[in-house]
N, C-alpha and C positions, 0 to 999 in steps of 0.2 A: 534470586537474582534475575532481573531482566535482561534477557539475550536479544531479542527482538521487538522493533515498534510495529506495529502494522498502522499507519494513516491512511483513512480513508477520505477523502474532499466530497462536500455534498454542498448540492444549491438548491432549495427550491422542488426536490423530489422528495418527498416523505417514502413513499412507494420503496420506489429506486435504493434507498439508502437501506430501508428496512429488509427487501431481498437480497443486497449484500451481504449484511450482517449476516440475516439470518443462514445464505448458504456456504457463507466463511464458517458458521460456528459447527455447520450441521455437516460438514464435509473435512473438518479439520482434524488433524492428528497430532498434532504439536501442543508439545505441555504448555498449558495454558498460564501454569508457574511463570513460563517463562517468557509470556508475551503481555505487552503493551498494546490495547486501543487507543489511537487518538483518532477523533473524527475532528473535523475542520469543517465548519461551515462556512461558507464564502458568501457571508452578507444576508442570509435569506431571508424572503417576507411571508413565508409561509409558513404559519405559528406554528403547523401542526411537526415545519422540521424542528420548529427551536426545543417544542414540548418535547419532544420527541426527544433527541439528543440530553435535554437536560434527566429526563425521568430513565435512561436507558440503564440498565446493569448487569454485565454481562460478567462472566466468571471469569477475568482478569484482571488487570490493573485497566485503568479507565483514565482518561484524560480528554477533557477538553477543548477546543480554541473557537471559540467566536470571531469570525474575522470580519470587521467592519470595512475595509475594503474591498468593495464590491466594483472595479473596472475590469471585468472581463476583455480576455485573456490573464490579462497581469494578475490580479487575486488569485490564481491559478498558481502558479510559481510563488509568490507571496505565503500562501498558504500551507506551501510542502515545507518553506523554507521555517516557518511559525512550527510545525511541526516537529520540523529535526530540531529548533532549539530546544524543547523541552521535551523530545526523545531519551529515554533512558538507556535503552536498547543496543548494544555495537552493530546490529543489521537493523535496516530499514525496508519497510515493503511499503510503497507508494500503492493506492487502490481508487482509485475514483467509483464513486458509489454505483454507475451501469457496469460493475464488472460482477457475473453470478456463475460462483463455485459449483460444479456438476459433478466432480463426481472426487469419492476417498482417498486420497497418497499422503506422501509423506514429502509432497515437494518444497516444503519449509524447510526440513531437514536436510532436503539434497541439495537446495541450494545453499545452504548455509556449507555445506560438505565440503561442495567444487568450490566455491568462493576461495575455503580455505586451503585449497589445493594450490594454489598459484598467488600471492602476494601482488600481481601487476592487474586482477582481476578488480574492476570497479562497481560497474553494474552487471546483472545476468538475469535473463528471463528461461523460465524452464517451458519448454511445451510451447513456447510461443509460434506465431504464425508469420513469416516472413512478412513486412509491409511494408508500406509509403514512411511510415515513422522509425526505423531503424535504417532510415538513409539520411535521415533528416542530422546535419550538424553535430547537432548537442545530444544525437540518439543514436547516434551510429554503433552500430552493432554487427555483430556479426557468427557466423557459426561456431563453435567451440570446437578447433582439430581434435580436442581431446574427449569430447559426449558430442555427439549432432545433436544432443535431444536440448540441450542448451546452446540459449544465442549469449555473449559476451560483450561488453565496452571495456577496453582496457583504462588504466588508469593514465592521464594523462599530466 
């Protein structure tokens, strides 16, 4: 049974996309049973992403989306949203492909943990670093009274 999607959004980085991957798989703890890749490509003309994405096989379930709308910023959101519909997953982990995994835990699990500690919980990032983007609107976040090591969006 799939517990979790991880989508990862790529444009145009072959590089980029493949250092993710690779230090998601190489840094990951989480049964692989129970996870969903979906990579999203937002439009690219760089053959070696499409090759790339199509020839990939990683020890999961695997999926797809080729997103032909390519208007940056908007393909952006378009692409998460192509993602969760064909999510199998009840948790979702958004990744944009410059994000590189450093180092072993088991923070898949712990957030899926706290999530399910609190029902009003909508988003959570573990470890994260206070920024510009968890002020922003649609990202507001904030510290979790109940772990500092997690930031929070309540459900609204």
């Amino acid at each position: 049974m799939i517990e979790t999607s991880l989508c990862v959004t790529s444009y145009n980085r072959p590089d980029k996309l493949k250092e993710a991957l690779s230090s998601f798989f190489k840094t990951n703890t989480y049964d692989l049973s129970k996870l969903e890749l979906i990579i999203v490509d937002n439009g690219s003309t760089d053959k070696n992403v499409i090759d790339f994405i199509k020839s990939y096989s990683p020890d999961c379930n695997y999926k797809t989306v080729l997103n032909k709308r390519n208007d940056y910023p908007n393909c952006l959101r378009y692409s998460k949203i192509q993602a969760r519909n064909i999510a199998s997953g009840q948790f979702f982990i958004d990744c944009p492909d410059d994000h590189v995994f450093v180092c072993k835990s088991r923070w898949i699990e712990d957030c899926i943990s706290r999530i399910k500690i609190k029902d009003d919980v909508g988003a959570i990032n573990y470890y994260a670093q206070p920024s510009y983007r968890f002020t922003k609107q649609n990202n507001e976040m904030s510290i979790d009274p109940d772990n500092p090591d997690f930031f929070i969006a309540s459900k609204k």
